[in-house]
C-alpha positions in Angstrom: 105.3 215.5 64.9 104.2 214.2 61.6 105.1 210.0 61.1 107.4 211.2 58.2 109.5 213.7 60.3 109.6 210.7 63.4 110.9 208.0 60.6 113.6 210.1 59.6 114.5 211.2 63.4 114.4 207.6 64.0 116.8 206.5 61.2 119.0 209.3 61.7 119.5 208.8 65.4 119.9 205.3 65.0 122.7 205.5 62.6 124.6 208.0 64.0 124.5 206.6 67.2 125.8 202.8 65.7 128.0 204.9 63.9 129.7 206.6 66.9 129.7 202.9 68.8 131.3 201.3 66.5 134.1 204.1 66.4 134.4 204.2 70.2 134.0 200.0 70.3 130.8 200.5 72.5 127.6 197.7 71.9 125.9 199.4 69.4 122.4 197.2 70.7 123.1 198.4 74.5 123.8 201.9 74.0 120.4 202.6 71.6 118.3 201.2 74.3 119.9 203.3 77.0 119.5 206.4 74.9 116.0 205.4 73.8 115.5 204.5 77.6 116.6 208.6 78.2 114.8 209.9 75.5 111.5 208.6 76.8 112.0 210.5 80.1 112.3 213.7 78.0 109.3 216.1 78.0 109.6 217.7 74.1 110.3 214.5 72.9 107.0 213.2 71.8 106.0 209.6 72.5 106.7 206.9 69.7 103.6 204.7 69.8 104.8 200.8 68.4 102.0 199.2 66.5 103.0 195.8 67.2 102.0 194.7 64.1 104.2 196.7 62.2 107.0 195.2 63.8 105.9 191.5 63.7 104.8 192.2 59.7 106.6 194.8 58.8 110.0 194.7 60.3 110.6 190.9 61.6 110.3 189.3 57.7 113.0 191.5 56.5 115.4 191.1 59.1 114.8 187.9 59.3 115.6 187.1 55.8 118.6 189.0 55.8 119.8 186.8 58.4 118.8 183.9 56.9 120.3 184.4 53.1 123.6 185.0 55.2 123.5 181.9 56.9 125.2 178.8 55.7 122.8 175.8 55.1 125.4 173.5 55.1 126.1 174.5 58.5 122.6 174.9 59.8 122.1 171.3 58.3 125.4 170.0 60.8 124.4 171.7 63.8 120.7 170.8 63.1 120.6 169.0 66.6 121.5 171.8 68.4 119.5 173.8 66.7 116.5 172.1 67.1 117.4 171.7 70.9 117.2 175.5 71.4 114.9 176.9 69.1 112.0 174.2 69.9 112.9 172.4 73.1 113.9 175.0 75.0 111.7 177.9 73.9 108.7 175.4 75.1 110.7 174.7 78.1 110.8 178.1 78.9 107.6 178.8 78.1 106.3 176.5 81.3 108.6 177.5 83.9 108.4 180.9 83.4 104.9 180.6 83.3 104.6 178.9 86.0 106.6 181.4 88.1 104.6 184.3 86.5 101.9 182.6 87.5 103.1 182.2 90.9 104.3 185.3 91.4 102.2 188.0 89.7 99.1 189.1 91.0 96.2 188.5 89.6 97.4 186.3 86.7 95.8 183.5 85.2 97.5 180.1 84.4 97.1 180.6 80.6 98.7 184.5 81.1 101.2 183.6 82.9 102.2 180.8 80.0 101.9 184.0 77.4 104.0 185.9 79.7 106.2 182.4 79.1 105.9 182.5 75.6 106.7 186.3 74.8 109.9 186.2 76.5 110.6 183.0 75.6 113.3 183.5 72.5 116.7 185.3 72.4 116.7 187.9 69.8 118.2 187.4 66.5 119.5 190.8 66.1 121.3 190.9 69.7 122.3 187.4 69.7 124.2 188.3 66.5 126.0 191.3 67.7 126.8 190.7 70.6 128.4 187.3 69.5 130.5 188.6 66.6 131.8 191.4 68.9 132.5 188.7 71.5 134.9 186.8 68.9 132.9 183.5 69.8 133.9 179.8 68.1 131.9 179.8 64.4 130.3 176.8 65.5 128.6 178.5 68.6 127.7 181.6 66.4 126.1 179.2 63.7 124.1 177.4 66.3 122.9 181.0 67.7 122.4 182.4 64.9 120.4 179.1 63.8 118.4 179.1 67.3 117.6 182.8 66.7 116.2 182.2 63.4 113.6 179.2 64.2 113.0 180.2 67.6 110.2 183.0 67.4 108.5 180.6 64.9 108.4 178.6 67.9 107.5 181.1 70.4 104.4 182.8 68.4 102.9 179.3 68.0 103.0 178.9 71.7 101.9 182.7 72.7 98.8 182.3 70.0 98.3 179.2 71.9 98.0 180.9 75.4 96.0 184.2 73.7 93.2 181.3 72.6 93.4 180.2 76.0 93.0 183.5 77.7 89.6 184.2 75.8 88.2 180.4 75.2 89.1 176.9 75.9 91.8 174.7 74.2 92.0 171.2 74.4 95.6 169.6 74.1 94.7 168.2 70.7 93.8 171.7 69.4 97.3 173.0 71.0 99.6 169.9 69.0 97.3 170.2 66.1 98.0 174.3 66.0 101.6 173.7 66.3 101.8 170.8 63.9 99.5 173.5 60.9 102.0 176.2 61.9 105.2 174.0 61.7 104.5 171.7 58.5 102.5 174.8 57.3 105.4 177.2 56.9 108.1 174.5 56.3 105.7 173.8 53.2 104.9 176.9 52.1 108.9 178.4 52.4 110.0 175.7 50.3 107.1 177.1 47.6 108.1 180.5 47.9 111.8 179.4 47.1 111.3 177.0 44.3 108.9 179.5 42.6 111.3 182.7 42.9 114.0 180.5 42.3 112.7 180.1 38.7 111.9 183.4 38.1 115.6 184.5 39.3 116.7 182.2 36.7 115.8 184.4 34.2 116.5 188.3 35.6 120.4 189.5 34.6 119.6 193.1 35.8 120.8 194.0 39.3 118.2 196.6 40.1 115.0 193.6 39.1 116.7 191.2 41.5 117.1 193.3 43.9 113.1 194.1 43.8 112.5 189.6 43.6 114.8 190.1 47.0 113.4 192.9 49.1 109.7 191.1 48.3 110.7 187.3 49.0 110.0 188.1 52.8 106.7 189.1 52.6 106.1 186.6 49.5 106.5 183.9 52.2 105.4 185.5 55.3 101.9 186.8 53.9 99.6 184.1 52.5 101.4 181.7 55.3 100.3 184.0 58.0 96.4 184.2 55.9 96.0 180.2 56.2 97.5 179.5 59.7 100.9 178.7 59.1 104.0 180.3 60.7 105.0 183.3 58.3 108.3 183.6 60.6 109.0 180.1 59.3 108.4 180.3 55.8 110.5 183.0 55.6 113.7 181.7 57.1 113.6 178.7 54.8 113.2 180.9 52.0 116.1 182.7 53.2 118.1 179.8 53.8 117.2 178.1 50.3 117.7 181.3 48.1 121.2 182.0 49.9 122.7 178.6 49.2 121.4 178.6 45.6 122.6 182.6 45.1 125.5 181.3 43.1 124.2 179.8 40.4 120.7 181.2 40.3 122.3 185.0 40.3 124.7 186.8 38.1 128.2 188.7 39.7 126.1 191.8 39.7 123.0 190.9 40.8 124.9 189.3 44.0 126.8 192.4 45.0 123.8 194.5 44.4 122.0 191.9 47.4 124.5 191.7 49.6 125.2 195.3 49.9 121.6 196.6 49.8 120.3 194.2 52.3 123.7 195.0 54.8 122.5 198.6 54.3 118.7 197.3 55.3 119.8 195.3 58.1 121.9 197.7 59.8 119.1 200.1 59.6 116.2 198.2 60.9 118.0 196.4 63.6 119.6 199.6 64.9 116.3 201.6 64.8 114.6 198.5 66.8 116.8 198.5 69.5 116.1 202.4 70.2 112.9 201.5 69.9 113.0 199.1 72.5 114.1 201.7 74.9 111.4 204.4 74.0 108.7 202.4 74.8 109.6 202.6 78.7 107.3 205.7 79.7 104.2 204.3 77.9 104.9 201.1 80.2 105.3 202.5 83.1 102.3 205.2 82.7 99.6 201.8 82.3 101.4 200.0 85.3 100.4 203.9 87.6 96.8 203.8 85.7 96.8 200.2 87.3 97.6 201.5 90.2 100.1 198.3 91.2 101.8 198.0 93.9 106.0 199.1 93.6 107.1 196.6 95.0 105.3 193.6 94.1 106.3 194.4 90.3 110.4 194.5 91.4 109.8 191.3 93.4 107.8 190.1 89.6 110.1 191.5 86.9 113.0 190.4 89.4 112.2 186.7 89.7 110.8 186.2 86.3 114.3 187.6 84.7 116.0 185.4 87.1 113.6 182.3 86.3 114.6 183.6 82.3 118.1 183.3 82.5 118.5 180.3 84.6 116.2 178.0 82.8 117.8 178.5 79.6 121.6 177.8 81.6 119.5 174.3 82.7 118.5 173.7 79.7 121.6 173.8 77.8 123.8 172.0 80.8 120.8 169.4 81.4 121.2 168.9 77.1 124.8 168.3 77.3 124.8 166.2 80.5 122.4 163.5 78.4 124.3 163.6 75.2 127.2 162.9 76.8 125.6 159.7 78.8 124.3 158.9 75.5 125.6 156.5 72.2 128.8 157.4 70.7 127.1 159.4 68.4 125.3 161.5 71.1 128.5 162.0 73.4 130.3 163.1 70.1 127.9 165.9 69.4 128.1 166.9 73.3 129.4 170.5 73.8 131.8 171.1 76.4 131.2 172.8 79.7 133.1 175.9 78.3 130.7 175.9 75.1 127.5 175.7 77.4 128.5 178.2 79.5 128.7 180.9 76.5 125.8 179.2 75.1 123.7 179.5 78.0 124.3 183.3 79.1 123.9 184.5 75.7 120.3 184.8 75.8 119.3 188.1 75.0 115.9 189.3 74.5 114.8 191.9 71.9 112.5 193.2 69.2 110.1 190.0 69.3 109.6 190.2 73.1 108.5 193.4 72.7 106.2 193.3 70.2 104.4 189.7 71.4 103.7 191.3 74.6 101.8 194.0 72.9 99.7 191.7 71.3 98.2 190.7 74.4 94.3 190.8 74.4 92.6 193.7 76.7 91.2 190.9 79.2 94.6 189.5 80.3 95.1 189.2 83.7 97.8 192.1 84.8 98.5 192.8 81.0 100.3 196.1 82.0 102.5 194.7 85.0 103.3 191.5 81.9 104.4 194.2 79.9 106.4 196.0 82.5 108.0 192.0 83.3 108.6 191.8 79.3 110.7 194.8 79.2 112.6 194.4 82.3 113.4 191.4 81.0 114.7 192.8 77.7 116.5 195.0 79.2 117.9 193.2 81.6 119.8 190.5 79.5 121.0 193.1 77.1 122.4 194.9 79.8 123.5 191.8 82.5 124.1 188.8 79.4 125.2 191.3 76.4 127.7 193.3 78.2 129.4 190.0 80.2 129.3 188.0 77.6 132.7 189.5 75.5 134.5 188.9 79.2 133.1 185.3 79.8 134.5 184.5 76.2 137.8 185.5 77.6 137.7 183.8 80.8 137.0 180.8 79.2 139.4 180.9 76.8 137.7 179.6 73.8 139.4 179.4 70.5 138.4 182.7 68.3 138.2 182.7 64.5 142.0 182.4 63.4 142.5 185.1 60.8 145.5 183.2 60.0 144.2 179.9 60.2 141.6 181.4 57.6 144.1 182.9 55.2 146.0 179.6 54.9 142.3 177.9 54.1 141.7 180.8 52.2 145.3 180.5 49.7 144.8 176.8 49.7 140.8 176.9 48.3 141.8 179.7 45.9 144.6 177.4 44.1 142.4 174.7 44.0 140.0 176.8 42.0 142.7 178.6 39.8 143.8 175.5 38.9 140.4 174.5 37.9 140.6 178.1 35.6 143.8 177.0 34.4 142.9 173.5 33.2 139.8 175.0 31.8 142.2 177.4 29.8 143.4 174.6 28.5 140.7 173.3 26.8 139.6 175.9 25.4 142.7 177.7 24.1 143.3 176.5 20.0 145.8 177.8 17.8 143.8 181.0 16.7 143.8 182.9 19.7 146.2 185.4 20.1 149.5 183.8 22.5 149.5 187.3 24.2 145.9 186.9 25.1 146.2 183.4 26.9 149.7 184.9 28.7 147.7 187.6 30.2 144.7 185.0 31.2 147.1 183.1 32.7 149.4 185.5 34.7 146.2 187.0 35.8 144.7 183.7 37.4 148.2 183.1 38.8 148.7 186.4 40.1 145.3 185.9 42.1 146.6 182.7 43.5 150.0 184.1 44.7 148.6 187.0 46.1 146.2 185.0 48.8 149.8 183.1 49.6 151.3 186.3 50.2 149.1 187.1 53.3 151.2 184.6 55.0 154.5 184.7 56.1 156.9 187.4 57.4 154.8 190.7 58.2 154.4 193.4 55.7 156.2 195.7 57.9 159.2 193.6 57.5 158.5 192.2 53.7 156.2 194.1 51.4 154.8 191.7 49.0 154.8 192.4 45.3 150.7 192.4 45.4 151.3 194.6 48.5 153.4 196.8 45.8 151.0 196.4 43.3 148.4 197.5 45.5 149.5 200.5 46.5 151.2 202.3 42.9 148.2 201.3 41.5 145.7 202.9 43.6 148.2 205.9 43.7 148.0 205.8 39.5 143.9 205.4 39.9 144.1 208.9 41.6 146.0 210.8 39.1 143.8 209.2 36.5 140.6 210.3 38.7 142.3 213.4 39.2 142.4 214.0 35.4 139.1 213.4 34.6 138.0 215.5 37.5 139.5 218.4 36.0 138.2 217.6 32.4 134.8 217.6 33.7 134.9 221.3 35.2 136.1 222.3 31.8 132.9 221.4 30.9 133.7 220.7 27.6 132.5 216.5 28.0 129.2 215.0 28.0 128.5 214.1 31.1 127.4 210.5 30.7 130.8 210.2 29.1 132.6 211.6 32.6 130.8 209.4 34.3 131.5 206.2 32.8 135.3 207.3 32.7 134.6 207.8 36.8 132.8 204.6 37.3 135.3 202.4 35.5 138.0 203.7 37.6 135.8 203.4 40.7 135.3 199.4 39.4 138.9 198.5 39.5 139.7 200.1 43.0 137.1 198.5 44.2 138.2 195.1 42.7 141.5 195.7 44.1 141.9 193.1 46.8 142.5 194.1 50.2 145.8 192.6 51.5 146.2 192.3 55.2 148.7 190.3 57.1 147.8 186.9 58.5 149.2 187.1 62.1 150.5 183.2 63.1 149.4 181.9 66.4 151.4 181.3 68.8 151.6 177.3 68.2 152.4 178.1 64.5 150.2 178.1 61.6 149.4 174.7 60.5 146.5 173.4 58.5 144.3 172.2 61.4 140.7 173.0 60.0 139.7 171.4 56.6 143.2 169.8 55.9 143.9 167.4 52.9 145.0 163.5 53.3 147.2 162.2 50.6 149.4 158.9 51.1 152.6 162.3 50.7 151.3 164.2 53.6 151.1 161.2 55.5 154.3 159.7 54.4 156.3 163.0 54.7 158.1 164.3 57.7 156.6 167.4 59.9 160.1 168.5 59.8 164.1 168.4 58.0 167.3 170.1 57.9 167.7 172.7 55.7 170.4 172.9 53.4 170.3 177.0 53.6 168.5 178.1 56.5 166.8 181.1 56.1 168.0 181.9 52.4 166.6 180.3 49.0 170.0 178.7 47.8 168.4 179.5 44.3 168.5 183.0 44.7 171.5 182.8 46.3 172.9 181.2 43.4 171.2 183.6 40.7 171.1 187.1 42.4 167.4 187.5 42.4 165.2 187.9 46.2 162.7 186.0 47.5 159.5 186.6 49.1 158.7 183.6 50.9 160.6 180.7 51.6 159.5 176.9 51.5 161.4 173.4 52.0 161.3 170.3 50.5 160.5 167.6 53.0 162.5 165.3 50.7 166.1 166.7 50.4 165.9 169.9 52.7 166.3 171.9 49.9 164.8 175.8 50.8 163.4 177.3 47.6 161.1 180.2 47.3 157.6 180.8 46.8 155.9 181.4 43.0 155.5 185.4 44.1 159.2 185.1 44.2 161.2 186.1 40.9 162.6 182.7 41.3 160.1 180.6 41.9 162.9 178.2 42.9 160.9 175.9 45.4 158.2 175.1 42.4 161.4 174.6 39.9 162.9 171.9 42.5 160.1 169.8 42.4 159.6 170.2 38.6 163.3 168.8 38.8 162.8 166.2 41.3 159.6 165.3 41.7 159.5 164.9 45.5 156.2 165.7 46.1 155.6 167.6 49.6 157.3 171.2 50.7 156.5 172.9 54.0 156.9 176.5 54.7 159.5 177.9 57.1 158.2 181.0 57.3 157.8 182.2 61.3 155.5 180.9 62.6 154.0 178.6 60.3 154.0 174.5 59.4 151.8 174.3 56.8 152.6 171.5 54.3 151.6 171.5 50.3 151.9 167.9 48.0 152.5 169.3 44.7 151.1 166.0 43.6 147.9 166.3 45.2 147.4 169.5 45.1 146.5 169.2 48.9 147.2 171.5 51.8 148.2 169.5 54.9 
């Protein structure tokens, strides 16, 4: 089979297989490496041969970076301790012990092979750590500090497994071991932050979508390359290039040139990660056909892979318990930054190994002690905590009953940032708008910036089942009418009597605004009632204000009730009592009462919710 014709098996598989995962709610990861697992076993199907470069220069830097421009840098820089705890401290950690035990237990194995066995299974995988975590619903923190860990931690590892590769074939002294790490650390640290500040200036002056995207899909290998040449740790210059470019995107890109990225490296990232993982499972035959050639003994290499996957898990579970036990008998500082035993239990079992495992162990010089038995140990291991950690992990989540992203939680944040930056617009407006331009033109500026403001408010409340919204309504005529209109110019174009760059700009401008419509979705309440528990504003009115007060109509905006009109959602001065309805509302009754009273803090009594808004303030509370 030609490489062209295996490529395109390869990425076709792959995708239909994540495709039909994600449909049946299966783990997408798990699933490709059983099937890969199969596959090898299978006589026509020829064997797929990983260069191990190709995946440690050809497939790591992109994935990487996608990972990393999606990554918050304001978080990374909060849970930097963490981090740093994981990705450096315990990959080295883990690089001993297991060593050690390899050393101990497999035969024939050198001190400094056993510490590269150590080192090649010493970080989680990005890619699984990722999916698996998202599916599980996990507390963002503990994502971020994964997703964080995953990122740093091969740097890490590849320092340590060059390290033990020196050793293998010469001597090392402990000064040449800190002085490699230190060239590799400060070496990629310096040159990421090179990489970024240079493309950084050229992205400054690129407006078309399809050249950023190019600057993008070479940044990668921009930073990995001539870091890798000189010493330093590619992996590392990379993910700070990542992170840097990400949290600059908005004002080094245009609108364009930032969908383009986004959707184009998605479409990268869910190829290459999915193609990895079956992959991972194809190389099983080739394993297992040096370990016969060896001619090693059955059962010492169950008794091997068995302890040393057993030695991989548990170190990293005493690692992260051992962390938290001293911050906790540490300053005040320290014991505030402690995780809880619930947090380190989901931290600890999700340790999944991956693409990098794989491919480090390949790397391994011909002269290593038991190099096909370490390989045999690497992917036991990898499959093992994809299999034991990756399809647990979801339940232990649940057991433990850790708080999951609250999607209404979020759309409360959500309504509350958007009016804060409508209000900006609007003020804006304001200054700008002279007695020349047309009244019509500033009416439609600002019903437009209101509109988007009242419609993230409208995701509260009652459910849409019960109350359609009028941006629910609006939604749904207009994509209706964006049909009929496509519709139309369908059946102008097989008249043939239009050019056909004119059909097509007819089609993409419709194609625009359904894609611009926003997606409405209810905000279900918790239990405990939506309140404004995450990111809340302080104003001497919130704190003032009662939680709660009688209503003077409950249930009912007594303006509507008074004019004839219907509300939408209802609110209640804090003040008087007095139940108004929201600005969706024809009414607009509960912003009219303050305008006419001036007391300054409503809440909504909408079911379910206690979310309070100073109208001074402009301050969600």
């Amino acid at each position: 089979m030609s490489p062209a014709v295996e490529i395109v098996s390869l990425l076709v598989v792959a995708a239909t297989v994540a495709g039909l995962s994600r449909r049946l709610g299966a783990s997408a990861p798990l699933v490709l490496v059983a099937l890969g697992v199969a596959c090898s076993f299978i006589g026509f199907i020829p064997r797929v041969d990983v260069d191990p470069h190709v995946i440690l220069i050809g497939l790591l830097p992109p994935l990487l970076y996608a990972a990393a421009i999606r990554t918050s840098l304001i978080d990374f820089r909060v849970n930097r301790q963490a981090i740093l705890l994981l990705s450096i401290g315990l990959v080295a950690f883990s690089t001993i012990v297991v060593g050690l035990v390899g050393w101990w237990l497999v035969p024939g194995v050198s001190l400094a092979a056993g510490l590269a066995l150590g080192a090649v299974i010493a970080p989680p995988d990005a890619v699984a750590a990722t999916a698996v975590a998202r599916k599980a619903h996990m507390p963002r923190r503990i994502v971020t500090i994964l997703e964080g860990e995953s990122l740093i931690n091969d740097a890490t590892a590849l320092v340590a497994l060059n390290t033990a590769i020196a050793a293998i074939t010469s001597r090392v002294s402990p000064a040449e071991v800190g002085l490699d790490f230190l060239r590799a650390a400060g070496g990629g640290l310096i040159f990421g932050l090179v990489t970024a500040f240079v493309l950084s200036a050229v992205r400054r002056h690129i407006e078309d979508p399809v050249l950023d995207t190019t600057l993008s899909f070479a940044a990668p290998y921009v930073a990995f390359l001539p870091a890798e040449q000189v010493g330093a740790s590619g992996v590392l210059a990379v993910v700070v290039t990542g992170l840097i470019l990400g949290h600059r995107s908005p004002v080094l890109q245009n609108a364009r040139s930032r969908i383009a990225e986004t959707i184009n490296w998605r479409t990268v990232q869910f190829l290459l990660e999915h193609v990895v993982f079956l992959l991972i499972g194809l190389q099983l035959q080739q394993i297992l056909d040096g370990v016969r050639q060896a001619h090693l003994d059955v059962g010492q290499c169950v008794l091997a892979s068995a302890a040393v996957l057993g030695a991989t898990m548990a170190v990293r579970a005493l690692w992260v318990f051992g962390s938290a036990l001293v911050l906790r008998m540490g300053t005040t500082r320290m014991r505030a930054s402690a995780w809880s035993w619930q947090a380190s239990a989901v931290v600890s079992w999700a340790g999944m190994r991956g693409v990098v495992t794989l491919a480090a162990v390949f790397l391994l010089p011909a002269e290593t002690p038991s190099r096909d038995l370490i390989r045999l140990i690497a992917f036991v291991v990898v499959v093992g905590t994809l299999m034991i950690q990756g399809l647990t992990l979801p339940t232990l989540v649940r057991r433990l009953r850790l708080p999951s992203p609250d999607s209404a939680e979020d759309a409360l944040q959500s309504a509350s940032l958007i009016s804060e930056s409508t209000q900006a617009g609007l003020e804006r407006l304001d200054e700008l708008v002279t007695d020349s331009d047309p009244p019509e033109v500033v009416a439609q500026l600002r019903a437009r910036a209101t509109r988007r403001s009242n419609v993230a408010w409208e995701r509260l409340g009652r459910a849409h089942s019960d109350l359609e919204p009028p941006a629910v309504t609006y939604q749904r005529l207009r994509i209706e009418m964006l049909v009929a209109e496509r519709n139309a110019v369908l059946r102008a174009r097989d008249t043939g009597a239009l050019d056909d760059e004119i059909l097509r700009g007819a089609l993409t401008s419709i194609d625009m605004e359904e894609s611009l419509l926003e997606r409405i979705e209810d905000a279900t309440a918790s239990p405990d009632g939506l309140s404004a528990r995450r990111g809340s504003g302080d104003c001497e009115h919130l704190r003032e204000a009662p939680s709660v007060a009688v209503a003077r109509t409950p249930g009912a905006c007594e303006g509507c009730l008074r004019d004839g009109t219907k509300w939408v959602h209802l609110r209640m001065c804090l003040t008087c009592g007095a139940v108004g309805c929201c600005d969706s509302s024809v009414g607009m009754h509960a912003d009219r009462h303050y305008a006419s009273t001036g007391h300054p803090v409503m809440r909504s009594i909408e079911p379910g919710e206690s979310w309070r808004w100073c109208y001074l303030d402009s301050l969600l509370g």
